[in-house]
N, C-alpha and C positions, 0 to 999 in steps of 0.2 A: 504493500500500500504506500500512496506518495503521502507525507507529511502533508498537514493541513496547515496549523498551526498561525491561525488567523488573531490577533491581539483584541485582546476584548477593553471596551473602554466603557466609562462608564455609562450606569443605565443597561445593559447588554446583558441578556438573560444567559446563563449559565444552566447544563443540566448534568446531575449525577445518575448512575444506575450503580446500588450496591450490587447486585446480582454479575456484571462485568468490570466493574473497575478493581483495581489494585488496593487500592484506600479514595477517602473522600475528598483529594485533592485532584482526582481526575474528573474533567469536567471534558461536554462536547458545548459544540455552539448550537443555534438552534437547526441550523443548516444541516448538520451533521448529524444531529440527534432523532429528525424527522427521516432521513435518509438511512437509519439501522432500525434493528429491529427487537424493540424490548419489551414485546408484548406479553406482559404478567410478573413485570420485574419491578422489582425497588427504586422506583424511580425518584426524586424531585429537581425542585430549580432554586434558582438562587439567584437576586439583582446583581449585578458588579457596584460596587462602589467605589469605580475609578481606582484602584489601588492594582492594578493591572492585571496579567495570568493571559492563558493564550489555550486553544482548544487542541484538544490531546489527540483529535482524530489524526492518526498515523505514527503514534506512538508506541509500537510493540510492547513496551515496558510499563505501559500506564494499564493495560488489559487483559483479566483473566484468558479471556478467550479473543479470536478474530472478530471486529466488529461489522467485516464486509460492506463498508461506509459505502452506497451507492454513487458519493462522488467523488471519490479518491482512490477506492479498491480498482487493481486492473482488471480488465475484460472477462482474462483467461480465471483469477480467483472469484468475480460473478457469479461468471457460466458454472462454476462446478457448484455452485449451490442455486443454483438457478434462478437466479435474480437480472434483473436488467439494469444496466447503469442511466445514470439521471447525464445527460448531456444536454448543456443549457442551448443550445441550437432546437429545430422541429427539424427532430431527426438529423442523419446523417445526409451530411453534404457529398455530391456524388459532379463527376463534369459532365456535363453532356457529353454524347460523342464515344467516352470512355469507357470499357469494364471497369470495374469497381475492384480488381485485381491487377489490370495491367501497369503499367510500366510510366511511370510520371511522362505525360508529353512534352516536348522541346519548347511548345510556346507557352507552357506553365513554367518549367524552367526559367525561361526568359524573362515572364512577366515576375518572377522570386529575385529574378538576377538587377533587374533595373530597381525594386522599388527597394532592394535592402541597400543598393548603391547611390541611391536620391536621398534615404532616409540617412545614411550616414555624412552622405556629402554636405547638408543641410546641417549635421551637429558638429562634422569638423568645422566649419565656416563659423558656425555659431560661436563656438568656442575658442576657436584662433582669434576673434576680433575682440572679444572679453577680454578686460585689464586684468592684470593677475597683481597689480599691485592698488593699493586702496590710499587716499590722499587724504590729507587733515584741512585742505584749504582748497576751495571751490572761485572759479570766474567762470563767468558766461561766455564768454570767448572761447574757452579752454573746452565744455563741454559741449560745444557747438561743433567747435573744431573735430573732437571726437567722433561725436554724432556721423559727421561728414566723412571720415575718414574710414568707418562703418561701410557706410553704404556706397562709397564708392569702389571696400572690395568684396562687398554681398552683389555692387550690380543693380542697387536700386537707388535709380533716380528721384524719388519722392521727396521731396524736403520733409526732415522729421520738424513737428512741433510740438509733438508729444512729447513730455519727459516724464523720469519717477526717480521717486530716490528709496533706495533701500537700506536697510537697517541687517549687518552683520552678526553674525553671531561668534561671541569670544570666550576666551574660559578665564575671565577675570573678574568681569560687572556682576552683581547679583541681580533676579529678576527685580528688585524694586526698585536697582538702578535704571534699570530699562522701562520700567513703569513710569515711574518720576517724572525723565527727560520725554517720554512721548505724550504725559499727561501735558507738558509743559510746548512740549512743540508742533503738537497736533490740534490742542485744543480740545483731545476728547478725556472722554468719563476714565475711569480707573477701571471699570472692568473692559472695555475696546483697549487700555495702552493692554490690560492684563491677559487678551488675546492677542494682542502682538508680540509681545514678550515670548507664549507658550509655542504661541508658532516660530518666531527663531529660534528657541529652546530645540524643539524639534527639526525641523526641516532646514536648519543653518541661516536663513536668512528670512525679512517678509518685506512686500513692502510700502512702506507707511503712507505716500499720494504720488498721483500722477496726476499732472498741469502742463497747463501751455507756459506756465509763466514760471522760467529760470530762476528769478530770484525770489520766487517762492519757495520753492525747495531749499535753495541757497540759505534761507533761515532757516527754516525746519534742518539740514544738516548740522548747521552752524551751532544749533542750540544742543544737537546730538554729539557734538564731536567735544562740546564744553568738557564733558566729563570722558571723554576718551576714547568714545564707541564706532564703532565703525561701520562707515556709511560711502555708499556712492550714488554718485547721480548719473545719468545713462538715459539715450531715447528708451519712450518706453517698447519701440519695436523691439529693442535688444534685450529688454529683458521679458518681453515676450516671446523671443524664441529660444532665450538658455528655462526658461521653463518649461517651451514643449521640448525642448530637446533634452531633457531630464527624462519627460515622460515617456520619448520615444526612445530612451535608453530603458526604462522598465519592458517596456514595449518585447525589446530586441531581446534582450534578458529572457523574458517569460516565453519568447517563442523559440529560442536556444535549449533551453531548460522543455519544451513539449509539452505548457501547461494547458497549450488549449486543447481541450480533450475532444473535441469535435474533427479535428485533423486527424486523429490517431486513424480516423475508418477512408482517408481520401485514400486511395491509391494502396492500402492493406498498410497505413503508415508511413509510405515511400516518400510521401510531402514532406514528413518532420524531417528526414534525413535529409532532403535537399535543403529546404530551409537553414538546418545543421551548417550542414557543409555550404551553403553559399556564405554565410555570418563567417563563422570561420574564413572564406577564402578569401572575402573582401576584407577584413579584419589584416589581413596578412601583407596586402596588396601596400603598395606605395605611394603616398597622396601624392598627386599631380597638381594639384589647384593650386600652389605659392609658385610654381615653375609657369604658371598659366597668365596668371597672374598677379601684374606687377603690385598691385595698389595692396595686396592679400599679405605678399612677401615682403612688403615694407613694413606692416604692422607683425608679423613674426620677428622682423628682424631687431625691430626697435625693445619687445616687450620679451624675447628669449635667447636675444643673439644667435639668430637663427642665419647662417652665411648660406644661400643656397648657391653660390660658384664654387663653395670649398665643400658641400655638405656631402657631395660622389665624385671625387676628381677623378674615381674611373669610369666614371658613367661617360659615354660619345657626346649623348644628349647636353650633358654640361659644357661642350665646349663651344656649342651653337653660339648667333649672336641674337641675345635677347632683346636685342633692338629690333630685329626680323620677325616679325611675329610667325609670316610663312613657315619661316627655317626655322625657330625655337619650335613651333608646335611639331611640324610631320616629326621633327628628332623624337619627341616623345609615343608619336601613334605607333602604334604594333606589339609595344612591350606589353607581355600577358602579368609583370612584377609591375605592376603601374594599377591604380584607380584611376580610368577614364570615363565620366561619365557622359552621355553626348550632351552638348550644350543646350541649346534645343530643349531637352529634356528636362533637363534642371531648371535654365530658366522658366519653363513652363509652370512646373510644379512650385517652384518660389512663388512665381507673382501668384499662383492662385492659395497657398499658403500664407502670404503677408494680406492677400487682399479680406483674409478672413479676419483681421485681427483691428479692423476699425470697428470704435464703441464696444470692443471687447472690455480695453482695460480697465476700466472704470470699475464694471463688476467682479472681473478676475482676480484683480490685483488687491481692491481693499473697496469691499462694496459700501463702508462705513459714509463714505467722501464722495 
């Protein structure tokens, strides 16, 4: 059976069976609990009160016996007791065209191969243009300039007017510290700074507005950095896409790992394995986008001393002139050790990505404001 082990927060029903558990600290979630079978057993439940615990479904060690969880037991331990597993799809997903045994087709392949190679090109980009250093002192100038310098190697012409400033997370301030300065720079209630606090506590960072107006933020930092905290300010495009591109790291993660259980029936399983093996082989591959472009590899070079003439002096391709765009590009087509993805392609997939994210951030980011 796969681990469950889902974190229960508060409020979050909790259930025991003495008749299967170990002692009275194995608990399932409700999910889990509805999905086995403990008909004429010692059952109850119990609230959480926030004081944390996590559900034992896939836990060998927490259970007298096999609890054949209908959403986590596999197929083959089901079938031998003759149970059906709960797949949150209607039914199993099948191609047209296809047996439901044959052989993954070349243009499913293909369509695995483009969107695991868009979805990562989109989180390199995302993340090569990210500051990895954080500032004590803010000008409008300076964050503009930034701004610019973004999207001139993301490729998108839009003038940003959106900004936001976010609130870091350190192992120094206590949360009342954090409470304090966002009661004091926000202008909100103590329990609003008290979920912002719990959300950089958790997730590293949150963040506190997003305006058109520079030196609004500029205060609200100002008053956050008084005591030491760490903040930056940033279009809010960008920090709209290092958060989907967090999520589209879970994303890649849980389809590496085989979680979605509805794929296990495409192809007798054969999908997960290509899936597998394409992550891994782009994973492997050699980013091409700072060799591509120039605007991209200047903000590497500045923020990691990143030399791309010195980075393969035995590479051919590095001896091109990157003045030539012709002659710097064909150098690089045909290497299978390279991440190319066609341009075309990408920019297509960006603008219709960026164009989701107007009157997003408002609610995304801090619906309080």
């Amino acid at each position: 059976m796969v681990p469950s082990w889902p974190l229960f927060s508060a409020s979050l029903i909790g259930f025991t069976c003495r008749n299967c558990s170990m002692d009275d600290t194995c608990v399932l979630c409700t999910r889990c609990f509805q999905a086995t079978d403990h008909t004429g057993h010692d059952t109850s439940f119990s609230v959480n009160s926030g004081t944390g615990g996590c559900c034992d479904c896939g836990d060998p060690e927490a259970w007298k016996i096999p609890l054949r969880c209908r959403h986590h037991s596999s197929f083959e331990e089901l079938e031998e007791v003759g149970l059906d597993p709960i797949i949150s799809s209607a039914g199993a997903p099948f191609v047209p065209g296809y047996k439901n045994n044959s052989e993954c087709p070349v243009s499913v392949r293909r369509s695995i191969e483009l969107t695991i190679a868009i979805v990562l090109e989109f989180i390199l980009e995302t993340f090569a243009t990210s500051p990895i250093n954080l500032t004590q002192h803010f000008d409008e100038m300076t964050i503009i300039e930034d701004a610019t310098n973004a999207s001139m190697a993301l490729g998108d012409h839009e003038q940003q007017t959106k900004f936001a400033v976010v609130l870091w997370n350190d192992e120094v301030h206590s949360f009342q510290d954090v409470i304090d300065q966002c009661t004091e720079a926000l202008q909100c209630s103590q329990m609003e700074a008290k979920k912002i606090a719990e959300t950089v506590d958790a997730s590293g960072r949150d963040v506190l507005r997003v305006s058109t107006s520079i030196p609004e933020l500029i205060d609200i930092a100002t008053t956050m950095t008084n005591v030491s905290l760490s903040v930056s300010i940033r279009a809010a495009r960008d920090i709209f896409r290092e958060q989907l591109s967090a999520s589209l790291l879970i994303w890649l993660r849980d389809l590496a790992c085989c979680k979605f259980r509805p794929l296990a029936r495409v192809f007798e399983g054969k999908i997960n394995n290509e899936i597998r093996a394409e992550i891994s082989h782009q994973l492997c591959l050699r980013w091409v986008a700072p060799y591509r472009n120039v605007y991209l590899a200047d903000i590497l070079e500045k923020q990691y001393d990143f030399n791309l003439p010195d980075s393969d002096s035995g590479d051919e391709g590095d001896n091109m002139d990157e003045d030539d765009p012709e002659e710097y590009d064909d150098s690089l087509d045909g290497d299978d050790d390279r991440r190319c993805v066609d341009a075309d392609i990408v920019t297509e997939a960006h603008a219709h990505a960026d164009s989701q994210h107007d009157g997003m951030y408002h609610n995304a980011f801090y619906p309080g404001f």
